[in-house]
Each structure stands twice: as C-alpha cells, then as structure tokens.
C-alpha positions as CSV (number, residue, x, y, z in Angstrom):
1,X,39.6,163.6,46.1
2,X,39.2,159.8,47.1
3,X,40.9,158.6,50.3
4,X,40.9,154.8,48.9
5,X,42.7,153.5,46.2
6,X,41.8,150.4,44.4
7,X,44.1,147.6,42.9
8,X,43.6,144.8,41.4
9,X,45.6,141.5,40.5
10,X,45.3,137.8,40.2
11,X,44.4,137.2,43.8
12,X,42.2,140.1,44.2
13,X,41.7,143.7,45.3
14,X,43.8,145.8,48.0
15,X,42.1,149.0,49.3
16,X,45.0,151.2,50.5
17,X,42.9,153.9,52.9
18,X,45.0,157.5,53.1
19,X,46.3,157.5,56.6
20,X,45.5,160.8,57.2
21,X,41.9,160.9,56.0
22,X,38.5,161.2,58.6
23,X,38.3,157.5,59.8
24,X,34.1,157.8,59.4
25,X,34.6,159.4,56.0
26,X,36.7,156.9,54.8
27,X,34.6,154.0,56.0
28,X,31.5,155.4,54.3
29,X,33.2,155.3,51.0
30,X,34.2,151.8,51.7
31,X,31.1,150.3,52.1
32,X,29.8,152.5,49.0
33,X,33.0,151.1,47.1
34,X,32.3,147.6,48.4
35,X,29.0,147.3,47.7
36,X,29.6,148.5,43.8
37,X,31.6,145.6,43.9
38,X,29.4,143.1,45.4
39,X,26.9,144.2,42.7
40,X,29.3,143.1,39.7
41,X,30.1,140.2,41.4
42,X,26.3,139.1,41.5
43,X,25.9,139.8,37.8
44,X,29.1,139.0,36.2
45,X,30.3,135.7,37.7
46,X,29.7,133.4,40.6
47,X,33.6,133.3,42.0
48,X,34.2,135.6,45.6
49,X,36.1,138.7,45.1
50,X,38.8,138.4,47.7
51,X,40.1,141.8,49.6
52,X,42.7,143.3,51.5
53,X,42.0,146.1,53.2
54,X,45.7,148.6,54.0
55,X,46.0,151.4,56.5
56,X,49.7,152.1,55.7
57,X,50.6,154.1,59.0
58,X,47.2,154.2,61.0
59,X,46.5,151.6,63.4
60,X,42.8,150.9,63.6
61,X,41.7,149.9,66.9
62,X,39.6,146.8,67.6
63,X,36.2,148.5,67.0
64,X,37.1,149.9,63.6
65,X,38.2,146.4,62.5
66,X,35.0,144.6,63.3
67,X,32.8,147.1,61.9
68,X,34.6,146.2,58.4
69,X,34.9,142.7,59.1
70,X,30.9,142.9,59.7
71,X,30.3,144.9,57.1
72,X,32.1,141.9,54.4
73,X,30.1,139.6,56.2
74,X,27.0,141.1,54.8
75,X,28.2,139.7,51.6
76,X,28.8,136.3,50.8
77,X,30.7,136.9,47.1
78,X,33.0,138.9,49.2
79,X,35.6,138.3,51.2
80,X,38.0,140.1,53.5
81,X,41.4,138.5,53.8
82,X,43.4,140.6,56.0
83,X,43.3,144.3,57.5
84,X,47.3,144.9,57.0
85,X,49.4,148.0,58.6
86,X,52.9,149.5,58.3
87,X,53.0,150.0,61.5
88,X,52.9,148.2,64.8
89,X,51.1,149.0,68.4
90,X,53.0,150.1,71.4
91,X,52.8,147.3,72.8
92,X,53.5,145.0,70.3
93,X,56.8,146.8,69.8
94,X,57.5,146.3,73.6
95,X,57.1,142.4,73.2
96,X,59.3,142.4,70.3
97,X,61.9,144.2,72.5
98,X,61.3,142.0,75.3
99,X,61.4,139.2,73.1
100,X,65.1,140.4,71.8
101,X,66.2,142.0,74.7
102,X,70.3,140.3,75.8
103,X,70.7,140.0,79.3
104,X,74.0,139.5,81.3
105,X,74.4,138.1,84.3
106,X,77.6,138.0,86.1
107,X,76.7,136.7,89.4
108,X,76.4,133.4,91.4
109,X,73.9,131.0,91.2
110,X,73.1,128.8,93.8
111,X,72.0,125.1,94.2
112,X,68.5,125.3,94.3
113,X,68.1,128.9,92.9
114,X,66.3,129.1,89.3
115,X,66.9,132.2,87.3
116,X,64.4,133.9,84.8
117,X,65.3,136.0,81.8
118,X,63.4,137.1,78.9
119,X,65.3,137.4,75.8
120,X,68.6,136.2,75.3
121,X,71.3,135.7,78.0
122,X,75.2,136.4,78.3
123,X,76.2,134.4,81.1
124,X,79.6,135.3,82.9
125,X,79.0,134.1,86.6
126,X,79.2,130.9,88.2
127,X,76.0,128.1,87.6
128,X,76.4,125.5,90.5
129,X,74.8,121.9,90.5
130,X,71.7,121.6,90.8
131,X,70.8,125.5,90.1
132,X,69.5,126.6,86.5
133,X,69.2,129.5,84.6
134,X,66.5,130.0,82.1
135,X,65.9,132.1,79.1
136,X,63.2,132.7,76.6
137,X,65.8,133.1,74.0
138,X,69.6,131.8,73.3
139,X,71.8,131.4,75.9
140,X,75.7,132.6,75.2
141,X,78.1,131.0,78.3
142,X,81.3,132.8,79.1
143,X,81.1,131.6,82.5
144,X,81.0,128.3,84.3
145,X,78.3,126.1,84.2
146,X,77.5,122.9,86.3
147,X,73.7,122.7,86.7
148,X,71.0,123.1,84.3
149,X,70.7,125.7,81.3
150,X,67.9,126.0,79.7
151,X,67.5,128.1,76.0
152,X,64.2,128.9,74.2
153,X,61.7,128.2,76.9
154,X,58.7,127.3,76.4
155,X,58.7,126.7,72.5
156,X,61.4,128.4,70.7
157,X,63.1,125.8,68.9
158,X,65.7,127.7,67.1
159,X,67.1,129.1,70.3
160,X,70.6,127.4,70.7
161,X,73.4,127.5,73.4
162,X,76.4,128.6,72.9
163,X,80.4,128.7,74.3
164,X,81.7,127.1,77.4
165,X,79.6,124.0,78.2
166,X,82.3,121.2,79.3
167,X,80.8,121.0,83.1
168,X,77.3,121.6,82.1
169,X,74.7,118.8,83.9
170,X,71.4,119.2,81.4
171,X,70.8,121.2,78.4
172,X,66.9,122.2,77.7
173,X,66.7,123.8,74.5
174,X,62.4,124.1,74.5
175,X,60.7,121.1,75.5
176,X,63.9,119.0,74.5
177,X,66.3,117.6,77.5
178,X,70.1,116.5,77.2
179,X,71.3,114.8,80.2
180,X,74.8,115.1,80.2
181,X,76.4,111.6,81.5
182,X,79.7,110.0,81.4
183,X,78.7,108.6,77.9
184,X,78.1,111.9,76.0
185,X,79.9,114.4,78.1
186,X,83.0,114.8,75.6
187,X,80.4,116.5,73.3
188,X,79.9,119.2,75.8
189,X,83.5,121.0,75.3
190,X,84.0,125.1,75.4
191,X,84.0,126.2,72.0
192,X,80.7,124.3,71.8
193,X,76.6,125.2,70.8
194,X,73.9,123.2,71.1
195,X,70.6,123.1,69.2
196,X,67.6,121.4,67.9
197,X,68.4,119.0,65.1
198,X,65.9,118.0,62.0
199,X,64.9,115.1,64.7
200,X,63.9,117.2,67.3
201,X,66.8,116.0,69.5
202,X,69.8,118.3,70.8
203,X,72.7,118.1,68.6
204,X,75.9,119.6,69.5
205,X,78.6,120.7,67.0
206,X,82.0,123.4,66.8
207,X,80.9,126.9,67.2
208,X,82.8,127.5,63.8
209,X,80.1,125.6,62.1
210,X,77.4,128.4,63.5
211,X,77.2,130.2,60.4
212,X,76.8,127.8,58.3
C-alpha cells in the first residue's frame, strides 16, 4: 500500500505523506512519483507543475526538508511551493505562548525604572513620572499611570491600550509616540483605549467602541 497520496486541482498537485510511514521509504517513492511527473511534464506541455508537499502530524526536521527541496531543484518544470504540517515544533508553540502570555503587575514603579513584559499586561500598581512599563503585546490599566506605557513593542501595530489613562505622560503603541500635553490630555480619560489609526498615528476613542 502507498504512503503518498496524490491530488490534483487548478493550482497543482499536494502530496499528503502518511504520518506514520518509514521517513526513507516514503522519500524514495517520492522522488519515483516526482520524477513520473517530471517526465509528462517534458512531453505533454511546457507549463511547471506546481507542488505541495503535506506531512499532516510529522514534523520533518531541517535535513529532511532540503533533501526534497534539492531534489525539485533537479527539475526545472517542477516546482515545490511549500512543505506544510498540522502540527507545530516545541518551540514554536512556546513562542506562541510567550507571545500570548497576560501578565499582572501590581507593584510600584519607580522614576527611572523600565519594566519588560512579554505578552500582554494587566497593570494594577502605581507608574510614577518618568518610569515606563513595556509590553510586547496590549496593555490593560487598572492602576495609575503617570509616566510612560508602552503596547506592542517593537512592531505590533494592533496592540492597543486600554482603561485608566487620564494621568498618563506618553503612549508608545510600536514605533508610534503620543505625548500627552495640556492640548490633548482630555483625550486621555479612564474608560479610554488607544491604538493605531489607518494614518499610522495614535487615536484614542470610548472603550465601548472596542468591539466594534
């Protein structure tokens, strides 16, 4: 019995590999399948045959990848458009959970003192002037803020800053800055969020509007 399957459509073939097959087995009867395929492609029109190779729930490791990639490469009416999985490394499932972790911080940051957190933060302590506190993700104030908070660093755009930000002195939402001054500082009320606006510029609106 087979451990590939073949299927066809419009933009091309997928070869779904059995997850549970002898990685060297199956990669011999890939190159045989592949180069049946390069042969009717050479006598039967000039257009590439485009591929996708799937693993469903193995993970091939860097080694196993370029051997197919160089394999493709052998052929120039073929070519290999992605080597897709179901399912992700260890480690990439630890950035994702970095990347979404929440955070809450209930203490007291000092002027001067600069605060790190990756993920999202719940903030319930006390910011003073001239202190910040930092976040890779959104950042949800409960507490009271008078320095610097800073959502979404380094590039996150869609991170946004939420709740009580009437005392706040600067907003960074990625690489945008809001100084807050006497002239816009009635826009900075609790019940507040901040985010990046279609001009790239912070924008601040009700926190009932969020959903929408």
């Amino acid at each position: 019995m087979s451990d590939i399957i073949l299927k066809g459509d419009k933009n091309g073939f997928s070869v779904i590999i059995d997850a549970k097959a002898n990685y060297d087995s199956t990669f011999k009867e890939l190159k045989e399948l592949i180069m049946r395929q390069n042969v009717k492609s050479t006598t039967e029109d000039d257009d590439v045959i485009k591929f996708t190779i799937k693993t469903g729930n193995r993970l091939l490791n860097d080694d196993q990848k370029n051997s197919i990639r160089d394999f493709f490469d052998k052929f120039p009416q073929l070519e290999l458009k992605d080597i897709q999985a179901d399912v992700e490394s260890k480690q990439k499932v630890a950035e994702i959970l970095k990347e979404n972790k929440t955070n809450v911080e209930s203490g007291i940051v000092r002027s001067g003192q600069k605060l790190d957190y990756e993920g999202d933060l719940i903030f319930l302590g006390n910011l003073h002037r001239d202190a910040q506190i930092c976040a890779t993700g959104s950042v949800y104030v409960l507490g009271q803020v008078n320095g610097i908070v800073q959502a979404g660093y380094p590039d996150k755009t869609d991170a946004v800053v939420f709740g009580n930000l009437k005392d706040v002195d600067q907003l960074r939402i990625a690489d945008v800055i809001e100084i807050v001054t006497d002239d816009n500082k009635d826009d900075f009320q609790a019940g507040k969020y901040a985010y990046i606006d279609d001009l790239h510029s912070i924008s601040v609106d009700d926190l009932q509007n969020y959903k929408r």
